[in-house]
N, C-alpha and C positions, 0 to 999 in steps of 0.2 A: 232132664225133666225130673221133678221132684214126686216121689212114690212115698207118701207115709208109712201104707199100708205093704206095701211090696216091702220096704225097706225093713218093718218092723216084722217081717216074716220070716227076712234070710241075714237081718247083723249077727244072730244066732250062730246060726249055721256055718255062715261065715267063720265069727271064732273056734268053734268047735272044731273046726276043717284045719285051723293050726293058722289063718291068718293075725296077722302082728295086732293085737287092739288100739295100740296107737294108730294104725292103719284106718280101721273101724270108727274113731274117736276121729280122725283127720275128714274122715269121706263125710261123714255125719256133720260135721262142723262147717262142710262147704270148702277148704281148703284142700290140697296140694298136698296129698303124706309124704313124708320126708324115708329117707332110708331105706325104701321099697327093693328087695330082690330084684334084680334083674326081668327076669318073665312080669314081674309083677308090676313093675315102671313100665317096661313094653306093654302092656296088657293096657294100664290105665294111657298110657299117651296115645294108644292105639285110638282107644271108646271116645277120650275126652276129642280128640284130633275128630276125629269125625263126627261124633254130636254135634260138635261147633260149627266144623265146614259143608259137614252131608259129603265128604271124600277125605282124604287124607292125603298128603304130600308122598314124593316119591323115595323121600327118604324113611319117611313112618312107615310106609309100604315096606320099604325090602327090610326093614329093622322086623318088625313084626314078622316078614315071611322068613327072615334067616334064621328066629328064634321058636316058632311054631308051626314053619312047613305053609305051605298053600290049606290043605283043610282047615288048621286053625284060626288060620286069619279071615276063612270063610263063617267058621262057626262064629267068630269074637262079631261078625257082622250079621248073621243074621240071631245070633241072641240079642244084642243092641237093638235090632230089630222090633226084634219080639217083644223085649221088657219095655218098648217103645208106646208100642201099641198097647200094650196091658196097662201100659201109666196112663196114657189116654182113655180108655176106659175105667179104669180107676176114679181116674179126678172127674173125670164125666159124670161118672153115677154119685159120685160124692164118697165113696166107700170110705165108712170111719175107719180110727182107728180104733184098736183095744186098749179100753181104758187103764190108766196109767203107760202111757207105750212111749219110748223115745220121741225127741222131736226131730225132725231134718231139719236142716238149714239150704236153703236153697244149693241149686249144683250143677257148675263149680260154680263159685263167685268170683 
């Protein structure tokens, strides 16, 4: 689900945090980032796999749980969750964004 306003709150933070901005530049653009760390491929094939499906394969499953335990793959689900329902309210209410703010590109395509 696409979040203008979510988005345009945390690609910041994001970089700041030390992630790649080709990363950043990739997610924003609606594409696939290339090159992604390990945890960080896991992470995204984790969210994108179950966005898509609302489950995840049994193989995404044990990938994810060998590389962040049972808690994290429960947190990676219910913050998807969460940032779920926040974009639904979001786009619901209309919430702009702040003027001059990135654009997103739909996600994924």
């Amino acid at each position: 689900m696409v979040q203008p306003y979510e988005w345009n709150a945390h690609q910041s933070l994001a970089l700041k945090g030390g992630l790649n901005p080709e990363i950043v530049k990739a997610v924003a653009e609606g594409r696939r980032p290339q090159h992604m760390a390990e945890d960080e491929e896991v992470a995204y094939e984790f969210c994108v796999e179950l966005h898509r499906n609302h489950s995840v394969s049994d193989a995404t499953y044990a990938r994810a749980l060998a590389k962040f335990g049972e808690p994290g793959v429960i947190d990676m689900i219910g913050l998807s969750g969460y940032y779920t329902l926040i974009s639904m309210v979001l786009n619901t209410a209309r919430t702009p964004v702040p003027a001059g703010a990135a654009t997103l590109a739909p996600f994924p395509r």
